[in-house]
N, CA, C and O atoms as a Tinker XYZ file with bonds, in Angstrom:
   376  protein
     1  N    -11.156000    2.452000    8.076000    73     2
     2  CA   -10.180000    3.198000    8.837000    64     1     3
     3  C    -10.650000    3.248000   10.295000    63     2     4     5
     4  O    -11.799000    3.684000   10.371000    81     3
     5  N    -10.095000    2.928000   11.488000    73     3     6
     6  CA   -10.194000    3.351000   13.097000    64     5     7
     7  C    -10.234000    4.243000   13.022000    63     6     8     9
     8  O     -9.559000    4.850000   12.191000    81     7
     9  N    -11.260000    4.970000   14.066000    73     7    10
    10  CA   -11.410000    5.831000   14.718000    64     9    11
    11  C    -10.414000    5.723000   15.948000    63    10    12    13
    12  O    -10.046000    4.645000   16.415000    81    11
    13  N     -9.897000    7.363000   16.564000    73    11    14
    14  CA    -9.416000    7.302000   17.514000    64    13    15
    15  C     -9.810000    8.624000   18.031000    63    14    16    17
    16  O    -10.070000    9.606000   17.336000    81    15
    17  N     -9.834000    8.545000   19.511000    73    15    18
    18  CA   -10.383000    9.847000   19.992000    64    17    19
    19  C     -9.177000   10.316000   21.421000    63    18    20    21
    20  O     -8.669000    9.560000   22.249000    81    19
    21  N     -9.020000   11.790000   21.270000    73    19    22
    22  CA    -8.126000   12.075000   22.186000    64    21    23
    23  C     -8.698000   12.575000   23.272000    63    22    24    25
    24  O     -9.767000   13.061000   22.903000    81    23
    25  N     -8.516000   12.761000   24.781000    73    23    26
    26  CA    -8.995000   13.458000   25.397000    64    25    27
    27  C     -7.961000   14.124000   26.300000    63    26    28    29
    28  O     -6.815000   13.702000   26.451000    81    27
    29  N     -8.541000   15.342000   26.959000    73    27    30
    30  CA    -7.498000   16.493000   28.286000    64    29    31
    31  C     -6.331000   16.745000   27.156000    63    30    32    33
    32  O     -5.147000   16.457000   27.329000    81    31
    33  N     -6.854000   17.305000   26.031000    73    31    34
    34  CA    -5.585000   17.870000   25.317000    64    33    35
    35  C     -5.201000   19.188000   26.080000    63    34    36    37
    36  O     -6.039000   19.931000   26.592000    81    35
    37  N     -4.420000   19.309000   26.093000    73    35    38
    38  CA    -4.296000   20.443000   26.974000    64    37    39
    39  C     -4.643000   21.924000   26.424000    63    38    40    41
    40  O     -4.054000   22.239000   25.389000    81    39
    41  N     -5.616000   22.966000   27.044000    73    39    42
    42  CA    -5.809000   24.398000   25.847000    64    41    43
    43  C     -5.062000   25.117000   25.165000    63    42    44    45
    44  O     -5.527000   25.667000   24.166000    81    43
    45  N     -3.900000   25.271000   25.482000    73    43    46
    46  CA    -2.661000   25.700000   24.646000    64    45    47
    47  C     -2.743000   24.789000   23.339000    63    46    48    49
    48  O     -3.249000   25.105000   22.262000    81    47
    49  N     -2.151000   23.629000   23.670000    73    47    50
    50  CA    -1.393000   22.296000   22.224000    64    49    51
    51  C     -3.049000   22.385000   21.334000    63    50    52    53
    52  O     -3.106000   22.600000   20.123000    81    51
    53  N     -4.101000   22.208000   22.077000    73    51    54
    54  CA    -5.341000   22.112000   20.674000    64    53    55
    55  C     -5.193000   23.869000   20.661000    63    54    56    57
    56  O     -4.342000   24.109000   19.805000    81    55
    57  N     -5.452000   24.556000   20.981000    73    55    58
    58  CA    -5.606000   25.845000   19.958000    64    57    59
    59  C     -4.243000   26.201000   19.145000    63    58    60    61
    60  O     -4.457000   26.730000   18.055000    81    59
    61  N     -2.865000   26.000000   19.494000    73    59    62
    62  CA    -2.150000   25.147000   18.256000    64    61    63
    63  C     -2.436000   24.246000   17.011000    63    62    64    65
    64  O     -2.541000   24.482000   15.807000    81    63
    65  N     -2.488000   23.541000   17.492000    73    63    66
    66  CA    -2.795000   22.776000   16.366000    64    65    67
    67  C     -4.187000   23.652000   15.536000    63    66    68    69
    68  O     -4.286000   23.664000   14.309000    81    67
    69  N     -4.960000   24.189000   16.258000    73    67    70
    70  CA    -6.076000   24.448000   15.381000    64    69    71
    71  C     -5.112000   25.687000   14.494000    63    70    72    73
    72  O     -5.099000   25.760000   13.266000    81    71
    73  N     -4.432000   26.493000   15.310000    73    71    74
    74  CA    -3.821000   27.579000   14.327000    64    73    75
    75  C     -3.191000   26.876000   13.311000    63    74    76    77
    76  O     -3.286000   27.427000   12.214000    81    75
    77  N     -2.608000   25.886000   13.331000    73    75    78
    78  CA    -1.863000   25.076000   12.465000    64    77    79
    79  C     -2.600000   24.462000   11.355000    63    78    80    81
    80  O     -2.127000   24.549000   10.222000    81    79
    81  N     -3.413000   24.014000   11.506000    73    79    82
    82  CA    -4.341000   23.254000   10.716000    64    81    83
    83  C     -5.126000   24.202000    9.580000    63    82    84    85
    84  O     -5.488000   23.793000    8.477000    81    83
    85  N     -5.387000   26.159000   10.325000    73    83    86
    86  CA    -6.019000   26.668000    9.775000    64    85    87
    87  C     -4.807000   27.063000    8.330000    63    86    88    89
    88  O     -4.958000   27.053000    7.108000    81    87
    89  N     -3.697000   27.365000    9.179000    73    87    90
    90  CA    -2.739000   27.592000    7.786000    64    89    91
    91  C     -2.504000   26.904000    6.545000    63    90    92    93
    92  O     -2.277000   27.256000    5.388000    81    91
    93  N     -2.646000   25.694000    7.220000    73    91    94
    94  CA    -2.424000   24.303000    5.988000    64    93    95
    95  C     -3.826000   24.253000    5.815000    63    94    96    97
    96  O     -4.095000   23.060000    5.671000    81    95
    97  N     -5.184000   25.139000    5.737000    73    95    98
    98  CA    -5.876000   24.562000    5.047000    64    97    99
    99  C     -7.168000   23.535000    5.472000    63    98   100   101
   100  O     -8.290000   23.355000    4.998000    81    99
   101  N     -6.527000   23.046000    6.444000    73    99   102
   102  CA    -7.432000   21.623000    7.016000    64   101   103
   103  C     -8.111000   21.591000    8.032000    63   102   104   105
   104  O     -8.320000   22.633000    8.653000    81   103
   105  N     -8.457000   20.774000    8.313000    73   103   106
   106  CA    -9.475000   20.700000    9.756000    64   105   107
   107  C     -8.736000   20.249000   10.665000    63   106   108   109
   108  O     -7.885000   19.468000   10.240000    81   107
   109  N     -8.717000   20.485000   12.079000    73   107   110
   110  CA    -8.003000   19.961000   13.019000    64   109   111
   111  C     -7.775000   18.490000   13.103000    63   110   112   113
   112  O     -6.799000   18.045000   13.707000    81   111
   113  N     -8.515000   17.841000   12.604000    73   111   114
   114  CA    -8.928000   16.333000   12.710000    64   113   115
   115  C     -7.978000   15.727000   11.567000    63   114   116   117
   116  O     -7.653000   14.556000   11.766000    81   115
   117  N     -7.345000   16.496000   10.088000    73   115   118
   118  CA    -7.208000   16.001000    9.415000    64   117   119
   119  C     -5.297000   16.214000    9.207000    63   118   120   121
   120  O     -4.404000   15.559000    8.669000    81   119
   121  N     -5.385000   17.480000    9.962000    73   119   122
   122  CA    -4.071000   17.919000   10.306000    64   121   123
   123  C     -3.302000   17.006000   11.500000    63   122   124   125
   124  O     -2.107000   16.751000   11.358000    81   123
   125  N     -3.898000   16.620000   12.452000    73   123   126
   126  CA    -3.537000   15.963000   13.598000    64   125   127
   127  C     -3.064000   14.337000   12.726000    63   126   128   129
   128  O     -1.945000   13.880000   12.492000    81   127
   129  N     -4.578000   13.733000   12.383000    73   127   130
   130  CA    -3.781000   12.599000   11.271000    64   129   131
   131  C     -2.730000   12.468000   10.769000    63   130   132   133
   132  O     -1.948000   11.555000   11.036000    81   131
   133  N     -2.547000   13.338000    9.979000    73   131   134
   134  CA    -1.516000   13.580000    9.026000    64   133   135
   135  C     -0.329000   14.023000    9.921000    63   134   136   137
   136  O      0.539000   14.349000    9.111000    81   135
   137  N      0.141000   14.197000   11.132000    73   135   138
   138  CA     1.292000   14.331000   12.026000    64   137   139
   139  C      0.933000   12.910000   12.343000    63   138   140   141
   140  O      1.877000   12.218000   11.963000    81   139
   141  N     -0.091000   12.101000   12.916000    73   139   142
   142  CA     0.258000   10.867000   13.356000    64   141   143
   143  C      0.809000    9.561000   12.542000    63   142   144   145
   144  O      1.468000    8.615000   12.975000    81   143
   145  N      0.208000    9.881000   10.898000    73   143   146
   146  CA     0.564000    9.182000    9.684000    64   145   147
   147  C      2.223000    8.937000    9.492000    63   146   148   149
   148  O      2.915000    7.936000    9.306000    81   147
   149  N      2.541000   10.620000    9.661000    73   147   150
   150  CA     4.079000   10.675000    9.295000    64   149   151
   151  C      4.803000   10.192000   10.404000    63   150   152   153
   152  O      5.829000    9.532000   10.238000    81   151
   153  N      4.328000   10.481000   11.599000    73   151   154
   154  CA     5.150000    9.947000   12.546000    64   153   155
   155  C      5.710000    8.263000   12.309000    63   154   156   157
   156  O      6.838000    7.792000   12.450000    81   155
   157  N      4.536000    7.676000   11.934000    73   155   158
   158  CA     4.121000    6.242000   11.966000    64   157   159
   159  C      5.076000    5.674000   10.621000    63   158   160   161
   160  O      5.747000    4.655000   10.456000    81   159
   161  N      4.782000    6.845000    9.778000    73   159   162
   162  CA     5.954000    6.354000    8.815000    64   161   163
   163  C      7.492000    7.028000    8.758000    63   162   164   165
   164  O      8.131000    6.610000    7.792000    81   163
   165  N      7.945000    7.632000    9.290000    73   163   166
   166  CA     9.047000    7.647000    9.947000    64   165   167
   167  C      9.947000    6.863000   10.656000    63   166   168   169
   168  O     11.174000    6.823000   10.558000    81   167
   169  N      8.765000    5.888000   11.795000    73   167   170
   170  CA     9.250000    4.770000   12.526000    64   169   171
   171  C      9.693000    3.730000   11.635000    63   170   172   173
   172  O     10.681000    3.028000   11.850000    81   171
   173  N      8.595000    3.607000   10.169000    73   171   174
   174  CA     8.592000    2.686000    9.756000    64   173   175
   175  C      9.883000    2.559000    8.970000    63   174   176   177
   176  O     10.493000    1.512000    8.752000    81   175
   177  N     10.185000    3.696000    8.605000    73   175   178
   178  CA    11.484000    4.176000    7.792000    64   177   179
   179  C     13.044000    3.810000    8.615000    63   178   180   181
   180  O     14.013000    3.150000    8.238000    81   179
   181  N     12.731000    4.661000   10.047000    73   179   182
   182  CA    13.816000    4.769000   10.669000    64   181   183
   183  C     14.563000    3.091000   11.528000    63   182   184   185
   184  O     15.636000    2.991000   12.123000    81   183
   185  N     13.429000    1.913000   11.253000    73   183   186
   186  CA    13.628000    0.996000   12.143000    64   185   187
   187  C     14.876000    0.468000   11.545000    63   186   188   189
   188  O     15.977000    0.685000   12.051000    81   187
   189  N     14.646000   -0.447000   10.124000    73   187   190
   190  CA    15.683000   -1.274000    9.674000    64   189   191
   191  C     16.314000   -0.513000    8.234000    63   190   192   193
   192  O     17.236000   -1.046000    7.616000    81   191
   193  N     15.594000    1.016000    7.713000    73   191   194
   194  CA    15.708000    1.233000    7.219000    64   193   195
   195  C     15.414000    1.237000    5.741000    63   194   196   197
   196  O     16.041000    1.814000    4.852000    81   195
   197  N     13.907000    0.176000    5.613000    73   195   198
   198  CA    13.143000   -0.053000    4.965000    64   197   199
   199  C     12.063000   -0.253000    4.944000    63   198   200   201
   200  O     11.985000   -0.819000    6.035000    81   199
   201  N     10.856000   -0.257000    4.485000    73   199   202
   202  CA     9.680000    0.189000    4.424000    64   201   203
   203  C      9.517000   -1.422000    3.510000    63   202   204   205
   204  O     10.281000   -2.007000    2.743000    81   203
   205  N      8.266000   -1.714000    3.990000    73   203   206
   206  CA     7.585000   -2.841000    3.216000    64   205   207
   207  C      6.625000   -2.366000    2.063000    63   206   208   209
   208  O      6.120000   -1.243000    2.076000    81   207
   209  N      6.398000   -3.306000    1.042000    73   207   210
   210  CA     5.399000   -2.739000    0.424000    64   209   211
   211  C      4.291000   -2.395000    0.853000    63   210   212   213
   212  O      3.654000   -1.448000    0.390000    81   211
   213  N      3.905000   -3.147000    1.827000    73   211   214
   214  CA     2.247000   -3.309000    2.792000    64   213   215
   215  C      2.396000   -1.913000    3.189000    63   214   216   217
   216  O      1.752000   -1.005000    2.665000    81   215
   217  N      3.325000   -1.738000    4.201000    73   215   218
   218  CA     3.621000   -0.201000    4.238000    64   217   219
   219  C      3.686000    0.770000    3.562000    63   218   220   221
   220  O      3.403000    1.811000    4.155000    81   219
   221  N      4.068000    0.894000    2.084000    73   219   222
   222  CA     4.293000    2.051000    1.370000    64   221   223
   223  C      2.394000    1.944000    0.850000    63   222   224   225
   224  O      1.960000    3.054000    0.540000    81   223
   225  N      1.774000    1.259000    0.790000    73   223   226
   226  CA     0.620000    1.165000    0.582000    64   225   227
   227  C     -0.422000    1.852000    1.489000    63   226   228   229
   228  O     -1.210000    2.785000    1.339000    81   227
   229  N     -0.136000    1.095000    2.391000    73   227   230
   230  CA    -0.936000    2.105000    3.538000    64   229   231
   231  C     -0.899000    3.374000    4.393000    63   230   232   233
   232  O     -1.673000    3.860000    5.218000    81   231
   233  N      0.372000    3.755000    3.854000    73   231   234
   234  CA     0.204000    5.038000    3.894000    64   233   235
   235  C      0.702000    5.744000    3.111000    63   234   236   237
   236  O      1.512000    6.476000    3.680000    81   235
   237  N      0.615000    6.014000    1.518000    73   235   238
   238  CA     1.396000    6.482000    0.724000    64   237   239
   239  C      1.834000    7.828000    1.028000    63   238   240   241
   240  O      2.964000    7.935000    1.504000    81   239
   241  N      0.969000    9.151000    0.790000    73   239   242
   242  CA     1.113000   10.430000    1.373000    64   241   243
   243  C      2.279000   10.658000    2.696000    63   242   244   245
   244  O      3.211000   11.461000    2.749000    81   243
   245  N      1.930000    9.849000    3.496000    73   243   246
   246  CA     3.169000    9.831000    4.929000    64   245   247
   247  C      4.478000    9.306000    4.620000    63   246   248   249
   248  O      5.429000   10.004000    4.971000    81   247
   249  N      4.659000    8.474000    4.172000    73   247   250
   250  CA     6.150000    8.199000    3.298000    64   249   251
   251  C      6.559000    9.044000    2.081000    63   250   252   253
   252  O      7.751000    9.089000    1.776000    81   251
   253  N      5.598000    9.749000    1.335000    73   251   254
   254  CA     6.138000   10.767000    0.321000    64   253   255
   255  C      6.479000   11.572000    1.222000    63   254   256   257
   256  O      7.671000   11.481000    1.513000    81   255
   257  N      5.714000   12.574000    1.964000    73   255   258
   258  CA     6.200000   13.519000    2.975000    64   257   259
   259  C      7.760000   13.149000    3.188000    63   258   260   261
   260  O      8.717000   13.804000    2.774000    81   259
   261  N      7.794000   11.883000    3.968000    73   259   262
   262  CA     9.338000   11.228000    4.551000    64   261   263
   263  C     10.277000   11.604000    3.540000    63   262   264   265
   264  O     11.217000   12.370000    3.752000    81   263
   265  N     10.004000   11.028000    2.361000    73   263   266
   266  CA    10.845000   11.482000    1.222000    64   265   267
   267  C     11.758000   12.328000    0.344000    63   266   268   269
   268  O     12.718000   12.195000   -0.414000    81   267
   269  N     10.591000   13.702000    1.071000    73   267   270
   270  CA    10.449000   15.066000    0.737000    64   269   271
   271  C     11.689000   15.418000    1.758000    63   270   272   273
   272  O     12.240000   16.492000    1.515000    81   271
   273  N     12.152000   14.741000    2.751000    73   271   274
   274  CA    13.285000   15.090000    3.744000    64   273   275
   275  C     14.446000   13.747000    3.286000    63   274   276   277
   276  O     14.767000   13.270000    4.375000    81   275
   277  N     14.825000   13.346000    2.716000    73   275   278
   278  CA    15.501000   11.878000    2.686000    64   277   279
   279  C     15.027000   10.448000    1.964000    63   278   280   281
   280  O     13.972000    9.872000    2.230000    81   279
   281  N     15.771000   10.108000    1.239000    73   279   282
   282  CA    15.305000    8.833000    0.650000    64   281   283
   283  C     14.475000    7.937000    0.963000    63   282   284   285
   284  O     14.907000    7.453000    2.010000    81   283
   285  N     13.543000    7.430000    0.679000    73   283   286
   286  CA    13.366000    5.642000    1.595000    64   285   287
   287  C     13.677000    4.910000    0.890000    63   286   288   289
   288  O     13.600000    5.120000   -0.320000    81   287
   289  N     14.202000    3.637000    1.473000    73   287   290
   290  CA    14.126000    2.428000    0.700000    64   289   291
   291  C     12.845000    1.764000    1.044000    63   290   292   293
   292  O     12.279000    1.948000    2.122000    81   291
   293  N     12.430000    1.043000    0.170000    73   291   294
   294  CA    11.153000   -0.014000   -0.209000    64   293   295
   295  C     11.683000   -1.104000   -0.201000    63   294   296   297
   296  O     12.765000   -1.179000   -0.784000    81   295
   297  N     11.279000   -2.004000    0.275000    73   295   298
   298  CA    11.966000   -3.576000    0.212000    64   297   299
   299  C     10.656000   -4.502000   -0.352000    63   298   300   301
   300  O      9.648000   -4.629000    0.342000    81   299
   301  N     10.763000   -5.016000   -1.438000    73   299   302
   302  CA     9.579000   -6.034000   -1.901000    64   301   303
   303  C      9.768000   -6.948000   -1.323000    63   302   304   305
   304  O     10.744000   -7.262000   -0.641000    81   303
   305  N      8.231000   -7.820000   -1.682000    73   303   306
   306  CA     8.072000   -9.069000   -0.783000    64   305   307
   307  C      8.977000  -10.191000   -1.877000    63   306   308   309
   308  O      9.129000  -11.385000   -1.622000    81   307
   309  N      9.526000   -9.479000   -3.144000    73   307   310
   310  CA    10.565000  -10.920000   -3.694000    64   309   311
   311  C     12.214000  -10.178000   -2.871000    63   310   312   313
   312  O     13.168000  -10.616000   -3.514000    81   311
   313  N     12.551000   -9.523000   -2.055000    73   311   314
   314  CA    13.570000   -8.689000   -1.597000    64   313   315
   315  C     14.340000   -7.765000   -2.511000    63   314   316   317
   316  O     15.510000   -7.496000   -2.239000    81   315
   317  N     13.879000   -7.375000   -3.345000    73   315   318
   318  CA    14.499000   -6.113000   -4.378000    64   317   319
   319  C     13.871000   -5.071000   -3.505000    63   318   320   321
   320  O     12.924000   -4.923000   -2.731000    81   319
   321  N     15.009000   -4.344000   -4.091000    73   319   322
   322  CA    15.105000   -2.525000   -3.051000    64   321   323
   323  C     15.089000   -1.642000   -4.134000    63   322   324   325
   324  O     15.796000   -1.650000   -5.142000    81   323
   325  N     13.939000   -0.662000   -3.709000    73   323   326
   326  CA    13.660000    0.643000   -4.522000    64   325   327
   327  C     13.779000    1.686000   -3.693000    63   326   328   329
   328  O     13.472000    1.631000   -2.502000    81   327
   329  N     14.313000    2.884000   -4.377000    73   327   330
   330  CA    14.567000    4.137000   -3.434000    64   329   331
   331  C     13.331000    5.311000   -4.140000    63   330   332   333
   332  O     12.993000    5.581000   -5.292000    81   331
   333  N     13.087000    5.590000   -3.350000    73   331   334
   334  CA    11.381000    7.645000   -3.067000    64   333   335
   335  C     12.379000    8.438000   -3.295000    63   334   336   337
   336  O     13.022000    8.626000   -2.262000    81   335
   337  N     12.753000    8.937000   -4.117000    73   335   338
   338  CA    13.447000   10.329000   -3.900000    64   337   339
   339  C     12.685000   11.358000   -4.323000    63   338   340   341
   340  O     11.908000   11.255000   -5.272000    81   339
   341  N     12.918000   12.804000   -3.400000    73   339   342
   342  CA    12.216000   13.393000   -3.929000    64   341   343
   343  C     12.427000   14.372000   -5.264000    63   342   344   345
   344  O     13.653000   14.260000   -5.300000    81   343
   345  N     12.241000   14.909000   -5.951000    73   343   346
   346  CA    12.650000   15.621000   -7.622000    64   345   347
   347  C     13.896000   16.257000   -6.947000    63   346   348   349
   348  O     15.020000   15.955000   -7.347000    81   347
   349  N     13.730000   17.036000   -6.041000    73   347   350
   350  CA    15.029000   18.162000   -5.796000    64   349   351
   351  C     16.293000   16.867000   -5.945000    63   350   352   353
   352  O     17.204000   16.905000   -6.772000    81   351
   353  N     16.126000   16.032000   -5.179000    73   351   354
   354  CA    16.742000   14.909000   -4.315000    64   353   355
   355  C     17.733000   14.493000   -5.485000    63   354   356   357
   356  O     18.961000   14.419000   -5.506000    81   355
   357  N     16.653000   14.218000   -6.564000    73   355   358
   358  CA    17.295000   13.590000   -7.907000    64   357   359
   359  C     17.738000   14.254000   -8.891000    63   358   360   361
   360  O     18.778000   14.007000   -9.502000    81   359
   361  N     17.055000   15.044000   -9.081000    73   359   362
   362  CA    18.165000   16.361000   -9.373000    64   361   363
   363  C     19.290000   16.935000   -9.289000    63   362   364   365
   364  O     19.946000   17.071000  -10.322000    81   363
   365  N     19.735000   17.360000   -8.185000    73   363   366
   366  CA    21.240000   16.822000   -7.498000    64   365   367
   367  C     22.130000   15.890000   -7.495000    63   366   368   369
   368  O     23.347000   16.004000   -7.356000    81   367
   369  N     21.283000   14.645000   -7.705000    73   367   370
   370  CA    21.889000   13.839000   -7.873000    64   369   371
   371  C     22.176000   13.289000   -9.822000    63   370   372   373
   372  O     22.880000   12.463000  -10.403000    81   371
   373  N     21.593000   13.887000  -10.047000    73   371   374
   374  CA    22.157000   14.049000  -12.010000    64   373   375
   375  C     22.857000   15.242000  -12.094000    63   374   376
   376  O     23.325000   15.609000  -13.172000    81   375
């Protein structure tokens, strides 16, 4: 996994996030990830509207999150399409 390092966060947004991080539990470091994960899979979601397998792989957790708000489609590398729903999601939908 890369390392990445931020700097001149501004003192407000990091003692945010640290309040944030303390609620959920986590460390600032792991909370911040996990907003950059989802972001990343969001894009990945929102571009063509499908997610590769390579993608649903590498970041599984960040596309369930996605899920947890809206379907994804998965597109395999033979081109069959699978949909993430989340339980509520499918539920509703039976």
């Amino acid at each position: 996994m890369a390392n990445l390092y931020l700097h001149d966060i501004p003192e407000g947004v990091f003692a945010e996030l640290q309040t944030l991080a303390r609620r959920s539990e986590m460390s600032v470091e792991d909370y911040t990830m996990g907003i950059i994960c989802d972001e990343v899979a969001k894009s990945w979601h929102g571009g063509e509207g499908n997610i590769t397998i390579k993608q649903l792989q590498a970041n599984l957790e960040a596309i369930l999150r996605v899920a947890e708000q809206e379907p994804v489609f998965v597109l395999s590398e033979s081109g069959k399409r699978y949909v993430i729903l989340s339980t509520d999601e499918f539920a509703r939908l039976n």
